[in-house]
N, C-alpha and C positions, 0 to 999 in steps of 0.2 A: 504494500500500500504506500504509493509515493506521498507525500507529507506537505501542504502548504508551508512556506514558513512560521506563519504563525501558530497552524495547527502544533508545527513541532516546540515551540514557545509553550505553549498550553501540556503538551506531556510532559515534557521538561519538570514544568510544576506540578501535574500531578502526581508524578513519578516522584517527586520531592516531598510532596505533603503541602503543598504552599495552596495558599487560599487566591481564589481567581478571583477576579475584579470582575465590574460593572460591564469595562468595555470588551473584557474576554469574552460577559458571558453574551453580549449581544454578537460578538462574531461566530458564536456559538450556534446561536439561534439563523443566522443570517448568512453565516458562509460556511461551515464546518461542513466535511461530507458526511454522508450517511453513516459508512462506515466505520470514519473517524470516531463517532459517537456511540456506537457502537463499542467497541474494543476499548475506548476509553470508561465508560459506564462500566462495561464489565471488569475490566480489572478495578475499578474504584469498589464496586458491589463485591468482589470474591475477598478484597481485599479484609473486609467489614465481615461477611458470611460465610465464605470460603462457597459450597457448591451448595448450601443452604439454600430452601427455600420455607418463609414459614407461614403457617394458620395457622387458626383458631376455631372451636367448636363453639357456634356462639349465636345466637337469635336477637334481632330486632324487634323491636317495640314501641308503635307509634302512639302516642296515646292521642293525638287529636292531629287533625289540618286546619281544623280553625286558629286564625292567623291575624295579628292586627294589621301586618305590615305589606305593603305590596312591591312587591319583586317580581321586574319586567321578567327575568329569566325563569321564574318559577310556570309549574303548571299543576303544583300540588295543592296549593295552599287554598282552603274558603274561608267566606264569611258565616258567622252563625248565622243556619236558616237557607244554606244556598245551599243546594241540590249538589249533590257529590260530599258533602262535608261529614266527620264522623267525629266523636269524644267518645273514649271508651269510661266506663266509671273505675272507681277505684277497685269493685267488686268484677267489674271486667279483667283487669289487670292479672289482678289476683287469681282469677280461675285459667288467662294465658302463661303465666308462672308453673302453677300448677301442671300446666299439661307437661313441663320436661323438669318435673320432680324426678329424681332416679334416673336419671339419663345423663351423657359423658357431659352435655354444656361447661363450659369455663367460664359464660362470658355474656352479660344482658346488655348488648348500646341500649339506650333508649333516645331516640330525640324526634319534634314533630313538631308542628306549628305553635305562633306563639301565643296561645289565649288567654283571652280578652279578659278573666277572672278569677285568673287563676295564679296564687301567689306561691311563693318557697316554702310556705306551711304544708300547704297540699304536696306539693311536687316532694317533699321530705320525709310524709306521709306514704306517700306510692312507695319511694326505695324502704321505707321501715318493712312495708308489706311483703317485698318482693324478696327481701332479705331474711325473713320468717321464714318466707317458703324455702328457698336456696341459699341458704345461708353460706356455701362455701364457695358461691359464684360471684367473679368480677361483677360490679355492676360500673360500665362506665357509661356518663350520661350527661346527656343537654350540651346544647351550644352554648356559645358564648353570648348570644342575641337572646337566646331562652332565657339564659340567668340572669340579664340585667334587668332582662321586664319583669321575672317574678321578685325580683331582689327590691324591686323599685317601685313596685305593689305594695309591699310586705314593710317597706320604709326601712329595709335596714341596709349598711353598708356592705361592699362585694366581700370583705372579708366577712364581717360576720353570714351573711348568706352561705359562702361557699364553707365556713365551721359549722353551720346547720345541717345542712346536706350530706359533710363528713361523716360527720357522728349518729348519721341516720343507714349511714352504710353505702356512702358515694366512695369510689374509688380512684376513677379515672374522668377525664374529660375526651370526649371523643374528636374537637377540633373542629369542626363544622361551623360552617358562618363566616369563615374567613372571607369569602368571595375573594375580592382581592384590595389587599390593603391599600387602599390609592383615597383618600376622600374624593376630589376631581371626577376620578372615575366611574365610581361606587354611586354619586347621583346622577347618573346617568343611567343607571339600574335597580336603584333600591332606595328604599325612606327607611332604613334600617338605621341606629346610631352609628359613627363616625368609627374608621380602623383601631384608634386608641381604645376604645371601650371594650374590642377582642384581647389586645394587647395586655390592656389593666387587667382582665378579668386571668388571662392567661399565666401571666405572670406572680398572680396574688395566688392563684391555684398551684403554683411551682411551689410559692415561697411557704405552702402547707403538708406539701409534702404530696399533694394531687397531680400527678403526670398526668402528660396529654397528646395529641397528636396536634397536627396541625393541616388545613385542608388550603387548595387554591382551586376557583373557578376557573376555565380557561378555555378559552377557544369563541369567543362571544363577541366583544367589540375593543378588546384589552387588544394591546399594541407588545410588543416584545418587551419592550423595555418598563412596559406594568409587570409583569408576569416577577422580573429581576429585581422592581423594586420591592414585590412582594418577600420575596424570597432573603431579600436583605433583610428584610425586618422582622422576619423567620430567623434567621441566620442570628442576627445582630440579640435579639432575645434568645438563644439559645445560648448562647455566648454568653449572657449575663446570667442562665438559672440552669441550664442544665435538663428544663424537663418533659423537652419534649423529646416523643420516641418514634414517632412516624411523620412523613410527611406525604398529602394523599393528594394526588391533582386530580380532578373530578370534572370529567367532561359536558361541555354544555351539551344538552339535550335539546333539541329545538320544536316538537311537539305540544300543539295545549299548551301555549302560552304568548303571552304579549309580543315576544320574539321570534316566532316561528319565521319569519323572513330571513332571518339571520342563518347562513348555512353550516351545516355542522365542520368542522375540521376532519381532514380528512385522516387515516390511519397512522399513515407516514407522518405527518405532525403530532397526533398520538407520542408516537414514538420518541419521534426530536424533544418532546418536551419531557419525557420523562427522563432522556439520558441527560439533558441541561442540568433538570431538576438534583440529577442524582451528583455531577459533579461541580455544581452549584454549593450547593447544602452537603458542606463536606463535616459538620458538626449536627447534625441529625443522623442517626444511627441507621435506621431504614426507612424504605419508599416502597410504597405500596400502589398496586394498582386493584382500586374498586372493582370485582370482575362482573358484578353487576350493574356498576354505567357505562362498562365502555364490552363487556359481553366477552362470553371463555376463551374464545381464540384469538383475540387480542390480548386478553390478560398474560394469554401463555406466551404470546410475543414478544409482550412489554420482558419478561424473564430474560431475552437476549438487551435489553437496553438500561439496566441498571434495576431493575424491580426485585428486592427480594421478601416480598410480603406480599399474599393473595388475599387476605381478610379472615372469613370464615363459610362455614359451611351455609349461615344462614338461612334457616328453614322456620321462614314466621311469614309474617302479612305488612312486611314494606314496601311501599308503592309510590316512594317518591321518584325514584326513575321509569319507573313502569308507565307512570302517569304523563311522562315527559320522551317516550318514544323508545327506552331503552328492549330492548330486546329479550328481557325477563321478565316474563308478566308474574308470575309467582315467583321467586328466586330462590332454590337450593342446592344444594349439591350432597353427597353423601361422602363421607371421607374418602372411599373407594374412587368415588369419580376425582373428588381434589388431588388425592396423590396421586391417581393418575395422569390427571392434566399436569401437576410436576414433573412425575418422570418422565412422562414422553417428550419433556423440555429438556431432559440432559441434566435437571436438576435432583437433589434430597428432599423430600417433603419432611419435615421439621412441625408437628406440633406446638405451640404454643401457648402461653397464659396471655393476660391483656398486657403485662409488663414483659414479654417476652422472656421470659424463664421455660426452658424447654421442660414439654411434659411427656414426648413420645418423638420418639425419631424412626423414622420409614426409611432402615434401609433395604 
């Protein structure tokens, strides 16, 4: 593989361990070849995993789509009273719990729209319940747009919200809401509070001892050099707490919603931005590709571009991508199918907890 100059500038450093700049990572985006990207991701990802690749046995949990806020890119989200909309009760919750009582789960996300009434008391209430039933399952959950509206219902400060939640038997935070951290940008898509409020909320959850991931929307109306500033700000927060464990780029869906004119990105961009992403964000530990927003034989391709995290088996009633055109109308997989979509990538399937502590290795 013949080498731009600059390309060879950029192995150089990462063969070194040096952190790329702003304007590598735009020639990244903008002239690097395929390939380059490729081989560079990969040895950054074997470097971190070696031939690893990991999941989690774990179900989703929406509890509502009623939503205050409107997000041009969404096609999940209702008003209470509009046709498609759902709130499960707490009694509801509790009998979905129930159903993978005695069964391998590690792992409950929970996150859904942000409603209208509902404060940190409730939402603290849910994880005490879900915790009764499964006491010895991760629960990670809510975004960071979720917490501040119930936080700010409930009148109390994001630390004390997110020590309510703690001690209710929160564990992680799943990252979601990030969109992309640009204010500029962001109203141009969303009445959602401002990127600092992800940031505060992110940060104060570190400083508890609450890890998290972290997510970016991508492929919509964001320019290259949004995607980099996002990622600095990932980046630059990691650098200061240490705690975040994933980083998940989440493709825009363009179905059922305000932006459906907007065309989707196409694979090969898929791909470019994950292996950006991966030797980008040289201080976040792994990259995950969602395999149900971007669907299995992608996911297993992102494996050649720096991805070493598939999520989980997820076998529940999430429909925020389904709703938005993805390709999984119900979404599960059985471990048999995950590891095999691993190893027919060349890779180890690696079981996982929510903190990545291995619980089972397929070899």
């Amino acid at each position: 593989m013949r080498l731009k100059p600059q390309e060879e500038k950029i192995a150089e450093k990462i063969f070194s361990g040096d952190r790329l700049t702003f304007d590598e990572g735009m020639f990244l985006y903008q002239q690097a070849s395929f390939n380059f990207l490729s081989v560079m991701a990969n040895y950054v990802k074997e470097k971190i995993s070696g031939n690893d690749v990991y999941f989690n046995i774990n179900i989703h949990i929406e509890p509502t789509n009623y939503c205050v806020y409107n997000c041009k890119f969404c096609s999940y989200a209702r008003k209470i009273g509009q046709e498609g909309g759902w709130e499960y009760s707490l009694e509801e919750i509790e009998r979905i719990a129930s159903h993978y009582k005695d069964t391998p789960i590690t792992e409950v996300h929970i996150t859904g729209g942000v409603h209208p009434r509902r404060d940190v008391y409730y939402y603290a209430e849910m994880i005490r319940r879900i915790r009764e039933i499964l006491p010895d399952v991760y629960i990670k959950a809510f975004t960071a747009i979720e917490l501040h509206f119930m936080f700010r219902k409930a009148r109390v400060s994001v630390e004390e919200g997110l020590q309510i939640l703690k001690e209710a038997g929160l564990q992680a935070l799943p990252g979601g809401g990030a969109e992309i951290l640009d204010d500029d940008l962001s109203r141009q898509l969303h009445d959602k509070p401002g990127y600092q409020t992800w940031i505060e909320i992110h940060r104060t959850a570190h400083q508890l001892g609450i890890q998290s991931n972290a997510t970016m929307l991508y492929g919509h109306i964001e320019k290259y050099q949004h995607r980099l500033i996002h990622m600095e700000r990932i980046r630059s927060l990691q650098d200061e707490t240490g705690g975040f464990n994933a980083f998940i780029p989440l493709k825009f869906r363009n179905k059922n919603n305000p932006m459906s004119d907007v065309p989707e990105v196409t694979v090969i961009e898929d791909m470019r931005n994950y292996a950006v992403s991966r030797l980008f964000l040289d201080n976040v530990p792994h990259l995950k590709a969602y395999w149900v927003n971007i669907g299995k034989k992608n996911a297993q391709l992102s494996l050649a571009f720096g991805v070493d995290d598939l999520d989980g088996t997820i076998d529940d009633t999430t429909r925020i991508y389904s709703m938005a055109g993805a390709d999984e109308d119900h979404p599960r997989m059985t471990v048999s199918e995950m590891t095999e979509l691993i190893r027919s990538a060349g890779r180890r399937p690696v079981q996982r907890d929510t903190l990545y502590k291995v619980v089972k290795i397929y070899d």
